[in-house]
C-alpha positions as CSV (number, residue, x, y, z in Angstrom):
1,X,105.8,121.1,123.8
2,X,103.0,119.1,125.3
3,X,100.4,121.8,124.0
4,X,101.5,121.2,120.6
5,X,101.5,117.5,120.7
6,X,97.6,118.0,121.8
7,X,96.8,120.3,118.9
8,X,98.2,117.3,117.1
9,X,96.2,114.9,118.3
10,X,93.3,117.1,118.9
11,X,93.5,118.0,114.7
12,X,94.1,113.9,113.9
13,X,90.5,113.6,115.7
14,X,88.2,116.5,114.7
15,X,89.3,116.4,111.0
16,X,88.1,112.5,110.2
17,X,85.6,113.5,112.3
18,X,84.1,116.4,110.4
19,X,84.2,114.3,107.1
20,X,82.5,111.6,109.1
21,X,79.7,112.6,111.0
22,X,77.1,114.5,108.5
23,X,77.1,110.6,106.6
24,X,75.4,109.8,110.3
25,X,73.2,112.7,110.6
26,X,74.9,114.6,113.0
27,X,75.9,118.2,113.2
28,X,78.8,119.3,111.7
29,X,80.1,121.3,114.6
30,X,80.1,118.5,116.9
31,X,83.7,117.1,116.0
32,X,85.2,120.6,117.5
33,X,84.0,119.1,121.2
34,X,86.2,116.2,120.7
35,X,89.0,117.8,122.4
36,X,87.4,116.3,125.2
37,X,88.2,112.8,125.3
38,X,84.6,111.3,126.4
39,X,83.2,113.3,123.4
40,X,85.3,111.2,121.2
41,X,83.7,107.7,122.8
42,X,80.3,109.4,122.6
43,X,80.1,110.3,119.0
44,X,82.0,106.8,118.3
45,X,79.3,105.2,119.8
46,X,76.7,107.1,118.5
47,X,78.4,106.3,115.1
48,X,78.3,102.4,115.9
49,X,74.6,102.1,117.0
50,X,73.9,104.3,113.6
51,X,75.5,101.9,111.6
52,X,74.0,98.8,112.9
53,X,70.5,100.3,112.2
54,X,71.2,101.3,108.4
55,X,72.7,97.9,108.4
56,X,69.1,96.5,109.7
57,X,67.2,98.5,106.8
């Protein structure tokens, strides 16, 4: 039961994830790592420090 309720999770991640990332420049394939939890923090503040420079142009 537990594995499922991590594919769950796992899927509510990656999927934003994949829709979100190429607008930042990153690889598509990088949202499949996020079923490691730093990966997740990473990319989300990777994603925050892109923003604020667009937002500086």
């Amino acid at each position: 039961m537990e594995f499922l309720i991590w594919i769950a999770l796992a899927a509510a991640t990656i999927i934003p994830m994949i829709k979100l990332l190429p607008h930042f420049g990153i690889n598509r394939n990088w949202p499949f790592a996020c079923v490691i939890s730093p990966v997740v923090i990473v990319l989300l503040w990777i994603m925050a420090m892109k923003l604020q420079e667009m937002e500086r142009r």
